[in-house]
N, C-alpha and C positions, 0 to 999 in steps of 0.2 A: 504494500500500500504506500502510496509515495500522495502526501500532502499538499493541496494546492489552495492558494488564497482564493476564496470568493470572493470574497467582502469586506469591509471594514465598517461596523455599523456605534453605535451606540451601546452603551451593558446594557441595557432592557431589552430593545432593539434587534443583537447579535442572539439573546437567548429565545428571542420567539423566533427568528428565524431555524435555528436549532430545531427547535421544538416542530415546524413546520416540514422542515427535511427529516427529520426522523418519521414523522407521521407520514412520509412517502416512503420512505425505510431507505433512506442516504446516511450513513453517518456523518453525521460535522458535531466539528469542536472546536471549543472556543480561547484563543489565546489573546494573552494578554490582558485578560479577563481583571489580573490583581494588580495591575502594574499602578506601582507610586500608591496605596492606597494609605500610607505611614505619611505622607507628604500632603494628603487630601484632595490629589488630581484627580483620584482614580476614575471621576465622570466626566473628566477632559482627556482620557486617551484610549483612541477608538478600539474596540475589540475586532481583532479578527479572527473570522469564519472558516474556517479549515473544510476543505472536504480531498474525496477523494477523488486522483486528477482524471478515473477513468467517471466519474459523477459528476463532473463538473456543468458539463452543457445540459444537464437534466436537471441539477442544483441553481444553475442560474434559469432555466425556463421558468422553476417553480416559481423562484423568487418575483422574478418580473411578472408572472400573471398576478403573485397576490399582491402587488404594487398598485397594480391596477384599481 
């Protein structure tokens, strides 16, 4: 499994996206999820959305229909 950036969203944001590719049964996970949270940025530094690189064009399809 080799890791590919989907996204970069918001911490709420990155975790319903999560939440909506799993529910299509894509794995994504979420890094960067804790960064700085001792410093109190942690909701100024975007999370990114991890999937996998052979999921990706099905992961971003998803995304962008529930954009819509």
């Amino acid at each position: 499994m080799a890791l590919i950036e989907l996204g970069r969203f918001d911490r709420n944001e990155a975790h319903i996206v999560i939440g909506l590719l799993d529910s299509e049964d894509i794995f994504a996970v979420a890094f960067d999820g804790h960064a700085s949270i001792a410093d109190g940025s942690a909701f100024l530094i975007p999370v990114r959305v991890m999937v996998d690189a052979d999921d990706l064009a099905a992961a971003r399809a998803i995304v962008e229909k529930a954009a819509r």
